[in-house]
C-alpha positions as CSV (number, residue, x, y, z in Angstrom):
1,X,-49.1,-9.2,15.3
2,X,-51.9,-8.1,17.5
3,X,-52.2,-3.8,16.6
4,X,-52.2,-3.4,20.2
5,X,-48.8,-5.1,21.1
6,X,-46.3,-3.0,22.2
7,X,-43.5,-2.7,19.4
8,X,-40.9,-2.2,21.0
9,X,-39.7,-2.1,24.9
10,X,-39.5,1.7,24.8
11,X,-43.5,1.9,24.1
12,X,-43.3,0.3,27.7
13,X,-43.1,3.4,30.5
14,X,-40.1,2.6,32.9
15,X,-40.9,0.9,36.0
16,X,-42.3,3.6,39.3
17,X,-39.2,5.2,40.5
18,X,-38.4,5.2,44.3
19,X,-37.0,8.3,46.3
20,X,-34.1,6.3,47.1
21,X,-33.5,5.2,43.6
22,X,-33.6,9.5,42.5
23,X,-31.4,9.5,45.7
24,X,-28.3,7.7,44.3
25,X,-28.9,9.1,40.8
26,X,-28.8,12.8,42.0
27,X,-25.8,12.0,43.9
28,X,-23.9,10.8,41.6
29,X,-25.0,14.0,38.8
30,X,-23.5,15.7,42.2
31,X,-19.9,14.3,41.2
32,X,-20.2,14.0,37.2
33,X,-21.6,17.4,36.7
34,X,-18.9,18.6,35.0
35,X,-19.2,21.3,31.5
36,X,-21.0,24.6,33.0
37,X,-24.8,23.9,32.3
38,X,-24.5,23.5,28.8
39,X,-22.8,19.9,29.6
40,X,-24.8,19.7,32.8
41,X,-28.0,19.7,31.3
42,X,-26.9,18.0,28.4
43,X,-25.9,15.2,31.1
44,X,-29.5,15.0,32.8
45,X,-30.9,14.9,29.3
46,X,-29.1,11.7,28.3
47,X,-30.1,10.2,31.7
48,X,-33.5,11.1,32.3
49,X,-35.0,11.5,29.1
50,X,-33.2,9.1,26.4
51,X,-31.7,6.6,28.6
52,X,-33.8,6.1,32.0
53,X,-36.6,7.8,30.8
54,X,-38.3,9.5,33.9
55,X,-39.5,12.4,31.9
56,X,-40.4,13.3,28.3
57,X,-38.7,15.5,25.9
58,X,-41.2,17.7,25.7
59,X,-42.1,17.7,29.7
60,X,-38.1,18.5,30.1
61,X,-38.0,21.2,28.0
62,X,-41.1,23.1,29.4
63,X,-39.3,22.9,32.9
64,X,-36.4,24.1,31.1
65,X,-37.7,26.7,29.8
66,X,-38.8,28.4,33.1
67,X,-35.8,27.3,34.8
68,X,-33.9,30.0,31.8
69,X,-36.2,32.5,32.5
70,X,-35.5,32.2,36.5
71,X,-32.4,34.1,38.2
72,X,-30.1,31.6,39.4
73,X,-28.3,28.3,37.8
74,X,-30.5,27.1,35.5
75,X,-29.0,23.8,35.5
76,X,-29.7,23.0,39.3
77,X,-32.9,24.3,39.0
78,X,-33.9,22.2,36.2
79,X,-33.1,19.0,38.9
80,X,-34.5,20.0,41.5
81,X,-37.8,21.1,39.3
82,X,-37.5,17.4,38.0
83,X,-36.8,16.0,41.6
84,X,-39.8,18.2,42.4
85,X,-42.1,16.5,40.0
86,X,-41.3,12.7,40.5
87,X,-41.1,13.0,44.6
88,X,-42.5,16.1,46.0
89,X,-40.7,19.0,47.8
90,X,-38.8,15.9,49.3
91,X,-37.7,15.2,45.9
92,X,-36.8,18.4,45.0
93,X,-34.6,19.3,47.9
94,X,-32.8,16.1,47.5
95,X,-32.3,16.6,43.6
96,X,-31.5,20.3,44.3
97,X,-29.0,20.2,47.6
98,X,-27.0,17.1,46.0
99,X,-26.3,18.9,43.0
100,X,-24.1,21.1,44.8
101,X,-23.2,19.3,47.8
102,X,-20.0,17.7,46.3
103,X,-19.4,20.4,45.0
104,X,-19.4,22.5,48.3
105,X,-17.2,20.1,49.9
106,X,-14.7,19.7,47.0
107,X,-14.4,23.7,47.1
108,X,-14.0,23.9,50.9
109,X,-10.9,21.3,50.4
110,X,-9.6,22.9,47.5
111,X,-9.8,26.2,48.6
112,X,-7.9,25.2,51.8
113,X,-5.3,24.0,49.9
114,X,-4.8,26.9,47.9
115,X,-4.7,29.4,50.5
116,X,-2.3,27.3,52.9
117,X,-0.2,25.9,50.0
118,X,-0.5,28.7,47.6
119,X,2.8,29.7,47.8
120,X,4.4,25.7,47.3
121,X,6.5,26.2,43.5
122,X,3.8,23.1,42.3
123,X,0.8,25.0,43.6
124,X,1.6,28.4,41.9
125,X,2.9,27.2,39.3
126,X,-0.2,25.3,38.0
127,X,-1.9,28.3,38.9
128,X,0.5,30.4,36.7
129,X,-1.1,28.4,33.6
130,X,-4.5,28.7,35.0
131,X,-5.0,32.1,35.2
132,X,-4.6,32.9,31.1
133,X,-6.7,30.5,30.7
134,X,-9.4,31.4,32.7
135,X,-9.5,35.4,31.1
136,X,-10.0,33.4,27.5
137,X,-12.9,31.4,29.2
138,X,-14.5,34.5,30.2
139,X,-13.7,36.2,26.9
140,X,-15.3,33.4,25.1
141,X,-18.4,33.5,27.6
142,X,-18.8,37.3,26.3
143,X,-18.5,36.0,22.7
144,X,-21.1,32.8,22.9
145,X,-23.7,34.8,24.7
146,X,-23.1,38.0,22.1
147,X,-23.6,36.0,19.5
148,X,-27.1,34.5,20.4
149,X,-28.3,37.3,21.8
150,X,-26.8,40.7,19.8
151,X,-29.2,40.5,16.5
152,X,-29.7,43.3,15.5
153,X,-27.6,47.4,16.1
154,X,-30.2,48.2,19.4
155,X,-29.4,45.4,21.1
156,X,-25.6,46.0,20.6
157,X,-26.1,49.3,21.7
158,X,-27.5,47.9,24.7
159,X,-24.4,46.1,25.4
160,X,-21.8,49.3,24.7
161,X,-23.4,51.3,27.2
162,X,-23.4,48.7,29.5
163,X,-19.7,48.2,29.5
164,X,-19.2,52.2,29.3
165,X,-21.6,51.9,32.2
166,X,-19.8,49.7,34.2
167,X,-15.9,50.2,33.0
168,X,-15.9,53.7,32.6
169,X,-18.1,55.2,35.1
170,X,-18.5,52.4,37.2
171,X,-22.0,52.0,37.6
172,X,-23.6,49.2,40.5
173,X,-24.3,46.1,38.2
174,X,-28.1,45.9,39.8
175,X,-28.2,49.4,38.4
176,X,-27.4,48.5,34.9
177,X,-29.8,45.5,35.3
178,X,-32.7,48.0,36.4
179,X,-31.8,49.9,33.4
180,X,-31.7,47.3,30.9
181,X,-34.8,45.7,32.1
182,X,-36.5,48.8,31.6
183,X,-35.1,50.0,28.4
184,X,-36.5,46.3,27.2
185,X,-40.0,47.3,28.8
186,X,-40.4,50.4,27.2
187,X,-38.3,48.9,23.5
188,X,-40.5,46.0,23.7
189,X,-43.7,48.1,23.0
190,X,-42.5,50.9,20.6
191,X,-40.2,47.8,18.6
192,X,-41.0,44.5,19.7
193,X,-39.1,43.3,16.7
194,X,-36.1,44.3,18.3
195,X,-36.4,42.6,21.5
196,X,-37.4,39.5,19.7
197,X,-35.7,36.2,21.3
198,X,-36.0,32.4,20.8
199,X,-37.6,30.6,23.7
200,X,-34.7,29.0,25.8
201,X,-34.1,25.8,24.0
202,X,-36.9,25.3,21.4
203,X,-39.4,22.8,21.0
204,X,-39.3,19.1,21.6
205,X,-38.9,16.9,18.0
206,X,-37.9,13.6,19.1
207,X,-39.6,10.8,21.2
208,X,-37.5,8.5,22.9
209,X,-40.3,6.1,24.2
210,X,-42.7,6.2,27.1
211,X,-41.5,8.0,30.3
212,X,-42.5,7.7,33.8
213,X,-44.0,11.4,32.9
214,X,-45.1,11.6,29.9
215,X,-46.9,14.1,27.4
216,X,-50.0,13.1,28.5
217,X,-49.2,12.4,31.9
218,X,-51.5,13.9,34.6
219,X,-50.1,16.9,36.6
220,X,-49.6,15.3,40.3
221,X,-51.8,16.3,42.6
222,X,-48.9,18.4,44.9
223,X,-47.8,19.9,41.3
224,X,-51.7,21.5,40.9
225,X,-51.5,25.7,41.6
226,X,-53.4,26.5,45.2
227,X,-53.2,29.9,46.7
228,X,-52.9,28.3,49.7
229,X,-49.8,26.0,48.9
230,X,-48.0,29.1,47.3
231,X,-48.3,31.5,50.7
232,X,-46.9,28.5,52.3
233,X,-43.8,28.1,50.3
234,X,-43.5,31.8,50.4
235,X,-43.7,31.6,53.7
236,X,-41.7,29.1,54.5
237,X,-38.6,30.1,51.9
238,X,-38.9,33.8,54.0
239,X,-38.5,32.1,57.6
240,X,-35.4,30.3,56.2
241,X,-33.9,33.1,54.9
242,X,-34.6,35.2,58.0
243,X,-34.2,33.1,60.5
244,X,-30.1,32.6,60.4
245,X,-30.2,36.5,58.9
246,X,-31.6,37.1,62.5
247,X,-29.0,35.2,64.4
248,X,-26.2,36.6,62.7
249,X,-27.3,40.4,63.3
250,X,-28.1,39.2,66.9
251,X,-24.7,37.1,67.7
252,X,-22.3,38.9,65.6
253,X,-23.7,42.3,64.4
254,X,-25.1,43.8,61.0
255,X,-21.5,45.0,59.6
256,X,-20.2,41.5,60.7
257,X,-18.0,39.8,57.4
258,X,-20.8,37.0,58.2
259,X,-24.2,38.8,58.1
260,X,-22.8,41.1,55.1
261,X,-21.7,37.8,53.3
262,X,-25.4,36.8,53.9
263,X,-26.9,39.8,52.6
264,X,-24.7,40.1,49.6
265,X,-24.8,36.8,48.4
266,X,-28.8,36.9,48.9
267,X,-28.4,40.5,46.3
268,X,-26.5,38.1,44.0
269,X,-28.8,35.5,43.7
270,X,-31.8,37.7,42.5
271,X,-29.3,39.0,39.5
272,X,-27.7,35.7,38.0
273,X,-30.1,36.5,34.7
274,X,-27.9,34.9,31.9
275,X,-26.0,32.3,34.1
276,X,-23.1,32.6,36.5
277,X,-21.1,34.8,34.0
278,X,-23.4,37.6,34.4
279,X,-23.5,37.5,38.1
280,X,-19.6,37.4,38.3
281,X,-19.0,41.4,37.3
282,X,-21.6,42.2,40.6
283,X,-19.6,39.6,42.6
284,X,-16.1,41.0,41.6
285,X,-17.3,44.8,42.7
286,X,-18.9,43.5,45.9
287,X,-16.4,40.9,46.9
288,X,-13.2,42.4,45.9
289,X,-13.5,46.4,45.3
290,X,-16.1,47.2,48.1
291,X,-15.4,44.5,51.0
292,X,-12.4,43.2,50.5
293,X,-13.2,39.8,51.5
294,X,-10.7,38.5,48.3
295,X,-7.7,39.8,45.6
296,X,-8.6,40.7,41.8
297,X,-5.8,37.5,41.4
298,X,-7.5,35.0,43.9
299,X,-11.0,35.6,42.4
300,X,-9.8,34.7,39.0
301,X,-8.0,31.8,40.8
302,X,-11.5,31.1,42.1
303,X,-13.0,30.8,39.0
304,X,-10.8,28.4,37.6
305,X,-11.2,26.1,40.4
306,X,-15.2,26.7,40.2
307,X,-14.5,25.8,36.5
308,X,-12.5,22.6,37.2
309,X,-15.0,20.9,39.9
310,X,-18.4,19.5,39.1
311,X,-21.5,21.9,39.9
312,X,-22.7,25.4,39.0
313,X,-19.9,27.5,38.4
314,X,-21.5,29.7,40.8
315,X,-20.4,27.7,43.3
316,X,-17.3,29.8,43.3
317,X,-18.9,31.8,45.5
318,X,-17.9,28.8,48.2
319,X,-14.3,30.1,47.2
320,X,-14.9,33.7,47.9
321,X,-16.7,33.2,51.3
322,X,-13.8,30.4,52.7
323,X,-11.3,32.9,51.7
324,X,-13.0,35.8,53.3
325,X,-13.7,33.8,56.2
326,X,-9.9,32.5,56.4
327,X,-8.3,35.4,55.6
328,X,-10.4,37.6,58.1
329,X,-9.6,34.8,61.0
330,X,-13.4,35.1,61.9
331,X,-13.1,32.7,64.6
332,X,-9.7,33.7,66.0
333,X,-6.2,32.9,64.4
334,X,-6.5,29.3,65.8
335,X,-9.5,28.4,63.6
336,X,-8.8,30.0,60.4
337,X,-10.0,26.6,58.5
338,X,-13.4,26.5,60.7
339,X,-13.9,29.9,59.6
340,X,-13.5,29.7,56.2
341,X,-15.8,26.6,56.1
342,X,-18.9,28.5,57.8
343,X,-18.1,31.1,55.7
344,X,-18.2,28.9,52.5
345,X,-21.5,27.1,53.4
346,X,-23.2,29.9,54.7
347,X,-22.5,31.8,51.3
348,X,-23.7,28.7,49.4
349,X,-27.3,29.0,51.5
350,X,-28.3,32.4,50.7
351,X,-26.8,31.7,46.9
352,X,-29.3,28.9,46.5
353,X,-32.0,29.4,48.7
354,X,-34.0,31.3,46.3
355,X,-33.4,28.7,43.6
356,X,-35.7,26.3,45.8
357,X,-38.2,29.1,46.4
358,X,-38.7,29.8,42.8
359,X,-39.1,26.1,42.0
360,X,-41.5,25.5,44.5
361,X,-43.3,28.1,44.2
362,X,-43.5,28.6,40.1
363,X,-43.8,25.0,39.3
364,X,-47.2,24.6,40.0
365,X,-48.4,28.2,37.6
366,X,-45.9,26.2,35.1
367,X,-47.4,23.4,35.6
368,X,-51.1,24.9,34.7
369,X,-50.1,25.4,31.0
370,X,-47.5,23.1,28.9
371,X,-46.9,25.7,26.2
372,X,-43.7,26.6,25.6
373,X,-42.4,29.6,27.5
374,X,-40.5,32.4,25.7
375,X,-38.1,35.3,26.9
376,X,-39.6,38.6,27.5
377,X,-38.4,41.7,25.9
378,X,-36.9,43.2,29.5
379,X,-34.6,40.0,29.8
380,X,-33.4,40.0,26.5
381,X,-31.9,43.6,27.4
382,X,-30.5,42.1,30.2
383,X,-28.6,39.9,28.5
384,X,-27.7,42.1,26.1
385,X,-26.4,44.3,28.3
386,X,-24.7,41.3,30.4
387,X,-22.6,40.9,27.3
388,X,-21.0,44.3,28.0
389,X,-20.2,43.7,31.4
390,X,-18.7,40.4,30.7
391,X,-16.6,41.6,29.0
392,X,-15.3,44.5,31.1
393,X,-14.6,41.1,33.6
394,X,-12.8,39.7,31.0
395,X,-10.8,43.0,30.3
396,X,-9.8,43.3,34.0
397,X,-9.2,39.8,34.4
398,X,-6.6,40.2,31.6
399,X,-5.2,43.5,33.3
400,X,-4.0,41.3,36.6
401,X,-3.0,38.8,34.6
402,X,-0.8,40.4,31.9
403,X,0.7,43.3,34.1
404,X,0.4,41.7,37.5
405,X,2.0,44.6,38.9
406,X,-0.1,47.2,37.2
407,X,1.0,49.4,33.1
408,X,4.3,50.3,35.4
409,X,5.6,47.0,35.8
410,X,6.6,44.5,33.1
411,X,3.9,43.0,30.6
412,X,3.5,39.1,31.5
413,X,4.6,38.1,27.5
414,X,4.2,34.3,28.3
415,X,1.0,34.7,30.0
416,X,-0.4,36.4,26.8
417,X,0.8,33.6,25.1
418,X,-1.0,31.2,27.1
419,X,-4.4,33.1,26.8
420,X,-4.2,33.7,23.0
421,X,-3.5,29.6,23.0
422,X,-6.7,28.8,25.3
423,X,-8.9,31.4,23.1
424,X,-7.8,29.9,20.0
425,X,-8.5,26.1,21.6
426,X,-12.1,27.2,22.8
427,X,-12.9,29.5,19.9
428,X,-11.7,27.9,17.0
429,X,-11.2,24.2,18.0
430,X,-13.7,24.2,20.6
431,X,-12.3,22.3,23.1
432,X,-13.7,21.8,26.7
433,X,-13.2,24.0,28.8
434,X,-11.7,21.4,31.6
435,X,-9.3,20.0,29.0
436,X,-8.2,23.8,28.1
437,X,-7.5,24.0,32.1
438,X,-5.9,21.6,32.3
439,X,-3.3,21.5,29.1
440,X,-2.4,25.2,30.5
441,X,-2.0,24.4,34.2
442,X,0.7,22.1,32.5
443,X,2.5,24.5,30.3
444,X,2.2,26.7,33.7
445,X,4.2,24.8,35.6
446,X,6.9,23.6,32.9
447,X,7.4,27.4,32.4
448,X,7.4,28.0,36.4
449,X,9.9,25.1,36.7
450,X,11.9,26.1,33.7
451,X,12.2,30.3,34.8
């Protein structure tokens, strides 16, 4: 055999993919994206670097990397960083914007049907399941990123006076962020072996063929760093942010549900370090305790739909805007479903516009080096201390859930039983988290049916 003959198909780099191709594949990621971004990314992986082979292992895991160090869903970053690489900005909007896009539109219909129907036996009883379920889920979100990140007694101490921060004397979350962040600056000098953390998700140790970009691939020409190119996406991402900002203060007004939707939802983008989970405390004392817009019981409804649809499960902020926009008649009592919509998609803008920004504007400096990237100390106190306030969302989701009418009223004894079942099933059996949904809504509604 000639030493120079391919061995194998896979030493063969996949055929030149189209924008049109990446089209379809991103849209149907859009619908299958089911798992939180564990599963998500574990999807992409499958697809793009064993099966299809449009990027490397290693080349994946470098743009993974960032994406974990970035605020934001790390998951729909990572596409649209890919989508970025293979076809431009063009590439990375489409990867990006059909990542969610079912999603949005799955959410607007669901969340329709649960504030119209919500009262229908079916409806709450399913929901009556759900709910249980949903506290374990965040419980077990406070246990999986404790036990990566809480290694040794300071950063545990880290977390406790974040949740006696937040629970007890009720402290903003960007203020406990602030505070970490610093207390990691200043820890990460005097005792760096302290603030010590692994680098996202390691090295690459497995080849799975050529790929369309390989290890030695060539950075792209529009993926090179320029000064230039980087004022421009800044640019750009600040017009599109302040441009519909603008109109809303000028049609509607700056305390309008709408422009302070926009504004907080822009807040809470700039603090999902750690994933949704650790944005979800901020949203909770923003959305429900300070405006309103929502319930304590229909966010943790919220969730568990944002857990049941494909997407980021910060796409349950689509719920909390349609609901805010419904509920608030923003358009007049004959529109309610119009207004929830807006509401919804608006709220899903300012989430994800800085996501592009980031991409677009970090890929190229990412680009300029493939070494591995590595937490700093600063964000490994902040997610320590994002352990602590997950919790306290866990212990409050529990509260409406097991008393729904507050300690004076009777404790729920069936609803503790269905939580202690989906925390056993996701702790100890590790089931998914859709399956664990699901089995619950069931036992739900044979208990609703049954009382």
């Amino acid at each position: 055999m000639d030493a120079h003959q391919p061995k194998s198909t896979n030493d063969i780099p996949p055929q030149p993919v189209t924008l049109s191709q990446a089209f379809w594949y991103w849209l149907k990621l859009g619908f299958i994206s089911f798992g939180g971004p564990a599963g998500q990314i574990a999807i992409m992986h499958q697809d793009l670097v064993e099966r299809m082979r449009w990027i490397s292992e290693r080349r994946f895991l470098h743009a993974l990397n960032y994406c974990m160090l970035l605020p934001g869903p790390e998951a729909q970053q990572l596409a649209t960083y890919i989508g970025w690489l293979m076809h431009r900005t063009w590439g990375g909007i489409v990867a990006g914007v059909l990542f969610v896009l079912p999603s949005l539109f799955i959410l607007i219909v669901l969340s329709w049907i649960y504030i119209a129907f919500g009262d229908v036996p079916l409806v709450s009883g399913l929901f009556y399941g759900i709910k249980p379920a949903v506290t374990a889920i965040v419980a077990q979100a406070a246990h999986r990123l404790g036990s990566r990140t809480l290694k040794n007694n300071v950063l545990w101490a880290v977390a406790a006076a974040a949740f006696v921060a937040i629970f007890a004397l009720k402290v903003p979350f960007p203020l406990i962020v602030a505070g970490a962040a610093l207390i990691g600056y200043v820890g990460g000098r005097l005792s760096p072996n302290h603030f010590k953390a692994g680098g996202g998700h390691g090295h690459a140790g497995q080849s799975y063929g050529a790929a369309l970009i390989g290890d030695d691939t060539p950075t792209p020409e529009h993926a090179r760093f320029r000064w230039s190119r980087l004022l421009m996406v800044v640019a750009v991402g600040a017009l599109l942010w302040l441009l519909p900002m603008s109109l809303l203060v000028a049609y509607f007004s700056w305390e309008h549900t709408l422009t302070q939707m926009g504004w907080f939802f822009t807040k809470a983008a700039l603090l999902t370090f750690g994933g949704a989970y650790a944005v979800l405390p901020y949203i909770y004392q923003g959305a429900v305790e300070f405006y309103q817009w929502l319930t304590p019981t229909q966010m943790i409804d919220g969730l568990a739909l944002g857990e049941a649809t494909p997407g980021p499960l910060i796409m349950v902020v689509a719920f909390v805007g349609f609901i805010g926009g419904y509920a608030q008649a923003l358009f007049g009592a004959d529109a309610p479903f119009f207004a929830g919509a807006v509401a919804a998609t608006l709220v899903v803008w300012f989430t994800f516009l800085p996501s592009f920004i980031f991409i677009f504007a970090g890929g190229p400096l990412v680009e300029s080096t493939h070494d591995n990237l590595t937490f700093t100390a600063p964000l490994t106190a902040i997610s320590a201390a994002i352990v602590g306030v997950i919790l306290n969302l866990a212990l409050f989701f529990g509260y409406y859930v097991l008393w729904p009418q507050g300690f004076s009223g009777a404790f729920d004894g069936w609803a503790a039983i269905i939580a202690l079942f989906a925390a056993i099933a996701l702790l100890r059996f590790k089931r998914n988290v859709i399956e664990v949904i699901g089995v619950c809504a069931v036992i739900g509604l044979m208990l609703k049916t049954l009382m």
